[in-house]
C-alpha positions in Angstrom: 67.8 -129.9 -96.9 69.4 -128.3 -93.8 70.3 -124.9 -92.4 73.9 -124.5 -91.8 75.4 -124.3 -88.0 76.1 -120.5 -89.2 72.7 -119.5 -90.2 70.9 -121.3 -87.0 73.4 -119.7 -84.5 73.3 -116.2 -86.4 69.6 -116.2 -86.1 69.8 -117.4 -82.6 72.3 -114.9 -81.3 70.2 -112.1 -83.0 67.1 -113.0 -81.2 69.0 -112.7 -78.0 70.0 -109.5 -78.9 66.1 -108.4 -79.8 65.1 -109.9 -76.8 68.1 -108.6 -74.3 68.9 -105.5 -76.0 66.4 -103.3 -74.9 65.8 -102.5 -71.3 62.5 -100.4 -70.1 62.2 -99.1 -73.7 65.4 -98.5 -74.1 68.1 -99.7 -76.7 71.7 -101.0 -74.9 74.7 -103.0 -76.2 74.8 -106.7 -76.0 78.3 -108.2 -75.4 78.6 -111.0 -77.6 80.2 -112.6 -74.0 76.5 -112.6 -72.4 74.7 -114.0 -75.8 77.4 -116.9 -76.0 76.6 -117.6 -72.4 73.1 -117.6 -73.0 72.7 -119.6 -76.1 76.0 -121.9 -75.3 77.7 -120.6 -78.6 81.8 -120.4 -78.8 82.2 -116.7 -78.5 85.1 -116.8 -81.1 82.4 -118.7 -83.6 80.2 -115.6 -82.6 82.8 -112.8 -83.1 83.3 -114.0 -86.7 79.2 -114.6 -87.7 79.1 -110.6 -85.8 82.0 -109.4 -88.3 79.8 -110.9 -91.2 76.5 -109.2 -89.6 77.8 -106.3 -89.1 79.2 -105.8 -92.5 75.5 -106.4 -93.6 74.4 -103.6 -92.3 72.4 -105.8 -89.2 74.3 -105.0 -86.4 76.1 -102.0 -85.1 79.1 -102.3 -82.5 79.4 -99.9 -79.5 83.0 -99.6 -77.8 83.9 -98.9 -74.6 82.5 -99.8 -71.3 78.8 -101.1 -71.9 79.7 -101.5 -75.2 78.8 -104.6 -77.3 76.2 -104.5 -80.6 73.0 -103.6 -80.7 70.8 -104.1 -83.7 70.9 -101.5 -87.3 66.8 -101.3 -87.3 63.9 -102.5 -85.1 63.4 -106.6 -84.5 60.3 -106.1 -86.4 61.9 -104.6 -89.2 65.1 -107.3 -89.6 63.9 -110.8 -91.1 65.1 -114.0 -90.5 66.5 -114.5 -94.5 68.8 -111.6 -94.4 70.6 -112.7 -91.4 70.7 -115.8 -93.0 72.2 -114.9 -96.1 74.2 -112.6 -94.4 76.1 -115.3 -92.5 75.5 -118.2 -95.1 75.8 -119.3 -98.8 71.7 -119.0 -100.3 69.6 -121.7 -98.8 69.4 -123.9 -101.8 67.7 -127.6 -101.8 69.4 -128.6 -105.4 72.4 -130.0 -105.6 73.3 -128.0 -108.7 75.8 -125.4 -108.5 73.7 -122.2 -109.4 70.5 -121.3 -108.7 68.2 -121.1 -111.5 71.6 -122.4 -113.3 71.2 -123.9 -116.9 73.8 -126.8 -116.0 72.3 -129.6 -114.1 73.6 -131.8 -112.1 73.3 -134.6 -113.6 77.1 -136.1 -115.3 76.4 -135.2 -118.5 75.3 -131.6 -117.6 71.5 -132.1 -117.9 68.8 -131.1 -114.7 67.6 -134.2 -112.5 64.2 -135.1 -113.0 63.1 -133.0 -109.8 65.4 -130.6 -110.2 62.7 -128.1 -110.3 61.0 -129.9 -107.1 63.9 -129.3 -105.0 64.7 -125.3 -106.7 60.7 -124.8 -106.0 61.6 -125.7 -102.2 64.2 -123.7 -101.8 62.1 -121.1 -103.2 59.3 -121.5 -100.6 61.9 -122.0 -97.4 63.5 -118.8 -98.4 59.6 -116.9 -98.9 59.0 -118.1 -95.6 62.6 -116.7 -93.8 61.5 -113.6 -95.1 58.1 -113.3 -94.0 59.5 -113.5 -90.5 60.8 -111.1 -88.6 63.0 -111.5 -85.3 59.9 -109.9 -83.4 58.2 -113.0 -84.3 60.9 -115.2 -83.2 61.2 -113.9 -80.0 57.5 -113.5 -79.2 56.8 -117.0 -80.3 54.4 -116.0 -83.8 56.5 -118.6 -86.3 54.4 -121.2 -88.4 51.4 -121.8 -86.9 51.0 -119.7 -84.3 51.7 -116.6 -86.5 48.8 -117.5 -89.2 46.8 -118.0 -85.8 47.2 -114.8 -84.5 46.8 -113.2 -87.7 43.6 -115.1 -88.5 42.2 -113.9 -84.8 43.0 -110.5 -85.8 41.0 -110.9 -88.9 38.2 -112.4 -87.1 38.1 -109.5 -84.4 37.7 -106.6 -87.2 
């Protein structure tokens, strides 16, 4: 199972915007020129995954001087699955052509024998992706760390 290059630099290129687009409390426009300097991302691969984010309601553009994108709603707001699937074809771990599809992939149409092992996976990845929001990702609270912190907080009440 593997995240395409489009969903990894997407998510990438939207945490640099979270974490570069605001200046002392204060939402600017990102060029896509500074985020593909930063994360060393072609900045022609990055206009087209931007056209797709955009579209999804993610991103907005600003044009003129200073202009760039900046993002639709608050970091903490935007999860990690919906840029994902914004860029990307659904994060699947079958090799079946439809999720949840009756038609297996198998030759004679049937499911594998762990088909459901692998749809159950691709279940819990995609749970996960949207339990986390790009405020996580840029202040470090993924995986571990996150149920940390949100164990400490439970601890402190």
């Amino acid at each position: 199972m593997r995240l395409s290059t489009k969903g990894r630099y997407a998510v990438m290129a939207m945490a640099d915007l979270a974490r570069n687009g605001r200046t002392d409390g204060v939402q600017r426009a990102v060029s896509l020129a500074e985020i593909a300097a930063r994360q060393e991302i072609s900045l022609s691969y990055l206009e087209q995954l931007f056209a797709r984010l955009r579209k999804s309601g993610l991103v907005q553009s600003v044009r003129g001087p200073g202009g760039g994108y900046r993002l639709a709603k608050g970091a903490h707001e935007t999860v990690v699955a919906e840029i994902v699937l914004a860029v990307d074809e659904p994060i699947r771990a079958t090799r079946c052509i439809g999720h949840s599809s009756p038609k297996g992939c198998m030759m004679a149409g049937e499911r594998c024998i762990t088909h459901n092992l692998w749809e159950d996976l691709g279940d819990e990845i995609h749970r996960y992706l949207a339990g986390v929001s790009l405020e996580d990702v840029v202040m470090n609270r993924t995986g571990r760390r996150r149920r940390t912190s949100e164990s400490d907080v439970g601890v402190a009440a």
